[in-house]
N, C-alpha and C positions, 0 to 999 in steps of 0.2 A: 504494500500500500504506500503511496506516494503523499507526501504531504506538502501543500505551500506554505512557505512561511511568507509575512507581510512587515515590513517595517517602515509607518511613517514618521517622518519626521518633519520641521517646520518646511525646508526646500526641496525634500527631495521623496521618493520613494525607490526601497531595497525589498526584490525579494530572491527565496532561495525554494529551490524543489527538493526535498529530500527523500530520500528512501530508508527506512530505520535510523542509524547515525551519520549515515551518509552523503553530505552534502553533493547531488546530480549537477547542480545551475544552480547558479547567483549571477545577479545582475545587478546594476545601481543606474536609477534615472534621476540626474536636476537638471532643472530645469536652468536656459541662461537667458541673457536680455533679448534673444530673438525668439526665445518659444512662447507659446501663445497663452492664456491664461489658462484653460483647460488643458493643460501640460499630463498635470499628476493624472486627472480621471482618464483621458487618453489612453493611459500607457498604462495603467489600470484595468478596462477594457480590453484591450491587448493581451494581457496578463491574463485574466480569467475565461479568455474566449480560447486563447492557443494550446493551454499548458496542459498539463495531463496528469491531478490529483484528483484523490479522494477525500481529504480532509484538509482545514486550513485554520491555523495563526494569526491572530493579528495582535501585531503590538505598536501602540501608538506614544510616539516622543513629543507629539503638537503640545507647547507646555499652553494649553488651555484645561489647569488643574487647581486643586485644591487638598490642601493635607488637611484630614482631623484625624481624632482619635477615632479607634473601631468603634466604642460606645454610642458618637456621634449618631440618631438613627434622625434625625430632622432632613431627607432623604429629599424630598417636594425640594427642597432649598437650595439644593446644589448645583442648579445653573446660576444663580444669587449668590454665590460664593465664590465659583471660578470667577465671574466677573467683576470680584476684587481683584482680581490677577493681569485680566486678559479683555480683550474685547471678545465679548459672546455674542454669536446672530443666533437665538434664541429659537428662531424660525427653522434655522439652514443646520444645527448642532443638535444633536440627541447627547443625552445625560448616561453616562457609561459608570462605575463603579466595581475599584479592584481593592480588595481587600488582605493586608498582611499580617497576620495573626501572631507570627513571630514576636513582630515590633506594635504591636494593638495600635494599627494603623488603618486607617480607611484612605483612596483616592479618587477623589470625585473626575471625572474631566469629561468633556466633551469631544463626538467626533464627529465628523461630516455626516449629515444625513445618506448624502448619493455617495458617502464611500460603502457606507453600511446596505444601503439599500442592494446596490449591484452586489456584494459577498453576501450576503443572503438569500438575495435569488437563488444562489443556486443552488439549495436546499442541502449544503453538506454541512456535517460535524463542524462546528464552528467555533472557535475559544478568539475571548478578546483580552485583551490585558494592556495594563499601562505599564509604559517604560519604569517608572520609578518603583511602581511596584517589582517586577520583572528583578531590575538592579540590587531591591533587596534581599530576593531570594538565591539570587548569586553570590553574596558577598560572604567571607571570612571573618566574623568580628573578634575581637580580643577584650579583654577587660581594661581599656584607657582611651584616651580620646584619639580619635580617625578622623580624618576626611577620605573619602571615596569620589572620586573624578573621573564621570564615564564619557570621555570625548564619543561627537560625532563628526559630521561636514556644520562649520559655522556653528555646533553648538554643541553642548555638555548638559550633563546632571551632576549634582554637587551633593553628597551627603556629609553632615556630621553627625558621628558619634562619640559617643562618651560612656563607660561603664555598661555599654549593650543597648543604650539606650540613644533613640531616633531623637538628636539635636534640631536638626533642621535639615528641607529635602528642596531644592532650588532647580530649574530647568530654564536654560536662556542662553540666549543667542551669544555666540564668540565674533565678532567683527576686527577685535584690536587685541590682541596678547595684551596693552598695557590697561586696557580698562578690566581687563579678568584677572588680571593680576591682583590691580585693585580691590576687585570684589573680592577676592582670596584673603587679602589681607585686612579688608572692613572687617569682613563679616569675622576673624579668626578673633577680631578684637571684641566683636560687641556678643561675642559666644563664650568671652574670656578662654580659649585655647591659644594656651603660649607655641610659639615654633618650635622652642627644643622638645616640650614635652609632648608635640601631635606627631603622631605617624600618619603619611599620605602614600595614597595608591592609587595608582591612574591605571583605567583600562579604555577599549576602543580603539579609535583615531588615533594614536601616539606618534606614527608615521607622518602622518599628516601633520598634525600641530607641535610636532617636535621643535621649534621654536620656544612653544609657551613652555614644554616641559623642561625647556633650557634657561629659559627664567626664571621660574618655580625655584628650580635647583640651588640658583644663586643664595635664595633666600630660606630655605627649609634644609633639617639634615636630614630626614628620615623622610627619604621616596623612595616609593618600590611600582616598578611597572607591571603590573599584572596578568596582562592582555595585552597584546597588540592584533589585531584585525590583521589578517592574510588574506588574503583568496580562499574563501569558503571556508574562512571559520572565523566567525563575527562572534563577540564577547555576548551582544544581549539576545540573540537570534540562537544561539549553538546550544 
């Protein structure tokens, strides 16, 4: 049995066809200044008309989200909530909901209506999930404070821990290595984690934005790269 996996993210759309652990086909589409608006559902279409599975993946990085705790159940509310984040079209977004037990986290986010409409159609086995969710079922925790840094194309998720426990969960766009930097070092201050005493782990894109990880470096002693993305073996998809 063949599976697609589906990974969006703010520009782009990746997916992979697997068979058991087997990665068959991956592919990555972004879109650049001459492709037309309807870029992503295009090649979407494409996607779900040529390929040749029986069940399908989807994991969504669109940081149109919201953290609370798993208790949270005011559930109605949660397009009212992302859009303290995000601009929400209320109209054009359904209200999606991934839940991580581990860390008694709830994620509220939204995702395109005609993304969902067309993978549904086609009436197969179908699992959805959000990246940050997704990131924390992957991770390795230790008893002392972490950051977790899962590069993508133009953009990252940012975890902090401390003592096992979910500090704060961030999704947003990279344009400038010096404005991320930045936010590395605000946020390290106003979460009170010192540099000597945080351990950082970066997985993902590290090829890619090996620059920022060349910065990073300058300023923290304790990074370990975890993941780096190849050809058919992607950190949040694998």
């Amino acid at each position: 049995m063949q599976k697609l996996n589906l990974l969006f993210t703010k520009d782009g759309l990746q997916y992979q066809i697997c068979k058991g652990k087997t990665v068959q086909k991956e592919i990555f589409y972004f879109p650049d200044e001459n492709s037309h608006a309807d870029f992503i559902s295009t090649k979407l279409d494409e996607i779900l008309s040529k390929e040749d599975f029986q069940q399908i993946q989807v994991i969504s990085a669109l940081n149109h989200f919201s953290l609370q705790k798993d208790s949270f159940t005011n559930h109605e509310n949660g397009l009212d909530l992302i859009a303290f984040n995000a601009d929400v079209d209320k109209e054009n977004e359904g209200l999606m909901l991934s839940i991580n037990k581990k860390f008694e986290v709830q994620f509220y986010y939204s995702f395109p209506n005609e993304y969902y409409n067309k993978i549904k159609s086609l009436n197969l086995p179908t699992n959805f999930n959000f990246s940050g969710e997704n990131f924390l079922q992957k991770i390795n925790v230790k008893n002392h404070k972490e950051i977790h840094i899962n590069l993508y194309h133009h953009q990252c998720e940012f975890l902090a821990l401390d003592a096992n426990k979910l500090v704060l969960y961030n999704n947003l766009d990279i344009n400038s290595e010096v404005d991320f930097l930045y936010f590395v070092m605000f946020t390290l201050s106003k979460i009170n984690f010192g540099l000597k005493e945080t351990k950082f782990f970066v997985y993902g894109e590290t090829t890619e934005n090996e620059t920022f990880i060349s910065e990073l470096k300058k300023f923290v002693n304790n990074l370990d790269i975890v993941f780096d993305n190849i050809h058919q073996q992607n950190f949040i998809l694998s």
